[in-house]
C-alpha positions in Angstrom: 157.3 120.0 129.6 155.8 119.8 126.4 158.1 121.2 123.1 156.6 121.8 119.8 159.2 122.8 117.1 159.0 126.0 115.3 162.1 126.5 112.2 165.1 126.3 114.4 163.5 128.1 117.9 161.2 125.7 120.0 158.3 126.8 121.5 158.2 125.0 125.0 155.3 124.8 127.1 155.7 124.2 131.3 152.6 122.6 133.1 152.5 123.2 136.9 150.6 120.9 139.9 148.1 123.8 139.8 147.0 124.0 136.3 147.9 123.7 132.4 148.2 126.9 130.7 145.8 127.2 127.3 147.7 127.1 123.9 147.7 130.1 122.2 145.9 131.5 118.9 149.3 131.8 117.3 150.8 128.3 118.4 147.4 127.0 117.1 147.2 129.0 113.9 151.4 127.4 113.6 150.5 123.8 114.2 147.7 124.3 111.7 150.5 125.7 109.2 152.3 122.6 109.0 149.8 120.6 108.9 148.6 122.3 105.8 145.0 123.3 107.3 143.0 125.9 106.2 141.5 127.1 109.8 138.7 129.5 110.2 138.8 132.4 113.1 136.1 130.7 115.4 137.8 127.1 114.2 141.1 128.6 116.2 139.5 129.2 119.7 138.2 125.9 119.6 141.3 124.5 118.5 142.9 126.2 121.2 140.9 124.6 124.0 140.6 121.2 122.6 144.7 121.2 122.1 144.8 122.2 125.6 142.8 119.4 127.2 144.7 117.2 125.3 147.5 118.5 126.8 146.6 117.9 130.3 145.5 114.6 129.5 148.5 113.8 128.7 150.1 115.3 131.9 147.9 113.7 134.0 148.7 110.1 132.1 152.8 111.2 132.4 152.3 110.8 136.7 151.0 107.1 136.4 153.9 104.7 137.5 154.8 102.7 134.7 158.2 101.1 136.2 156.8 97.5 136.2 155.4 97.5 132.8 157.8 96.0 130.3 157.6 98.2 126.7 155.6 96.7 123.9 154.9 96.7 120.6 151.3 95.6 120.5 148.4 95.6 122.8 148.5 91.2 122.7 151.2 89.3 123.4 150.4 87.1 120.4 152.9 86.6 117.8 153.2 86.2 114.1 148.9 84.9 114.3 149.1 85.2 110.4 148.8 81.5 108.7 151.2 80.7 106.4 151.3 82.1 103.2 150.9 78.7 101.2 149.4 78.1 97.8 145.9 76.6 97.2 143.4 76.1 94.9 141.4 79.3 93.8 137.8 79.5 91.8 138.0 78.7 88.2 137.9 81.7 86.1 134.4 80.7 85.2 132.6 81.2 88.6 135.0 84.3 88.9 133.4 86.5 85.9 130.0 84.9 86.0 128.5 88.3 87.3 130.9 90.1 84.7 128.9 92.9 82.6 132.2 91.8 80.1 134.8 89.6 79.9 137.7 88.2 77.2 139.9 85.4 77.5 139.3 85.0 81.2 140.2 88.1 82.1 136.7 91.0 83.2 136.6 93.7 80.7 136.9 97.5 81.6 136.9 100.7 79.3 139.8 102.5 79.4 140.1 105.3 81.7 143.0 107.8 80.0 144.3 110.9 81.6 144.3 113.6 78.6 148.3 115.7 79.9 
């Protein structure tokens, strides 16, 4: 069973052995509402189908056994593969703004970009 929320009512959808039922134009035309999207007519039926196959791709995925697999975070069972975070030398400032169009004090030059309110 599926549930998609809709204000304070839920809109539930059941999915027999034989077959998942299609998502309607209205449920489509509501998930598209709070996701803020601007939908076209033919955009709707589309939706519609594609939601749907989704759907029963997840059913399907739902029946697989997953009692011996232990939750996890991440696809590796690597941990924390970041180096450490430990201070070295960088470029001089020279080699750094050699391909500058401008520079001052060490520091690339930029025009200003105001916002006029």
């Amino acid at each position: 069973m599926f549930a998609f929320s809709k204000g304070m009512q839920r809109l539930h959808f059941c999915f027999e052995k034989e077959g998942i039922g299609m998502i309607d134009r209205q449920t489509v035309m509501h998930i598209a509402k709070l996701a803020r999207l601007g939908l076209q007519e033919e955009e709707i039926d589309v939706f519609s189908q594609q939601l749907s196959v989704i759907l029963e791709n997840i059913a399907i995925l739902q029946e697989a056994d997953v009692s011996g697999v232990s939750p996890t975070a991440h696809a590796s069972r690597l941990y924390n593969i970041m180096r450490e975070d430990s201070p070295r030398p960088s470029y001089p400032p020279e080699v750094l703004l050699a391909n500058a169009p401008a520079q001052e004090d060490n520091c690339l030059k930029v025009n200003a970009v105001l916002e006029e309110s």
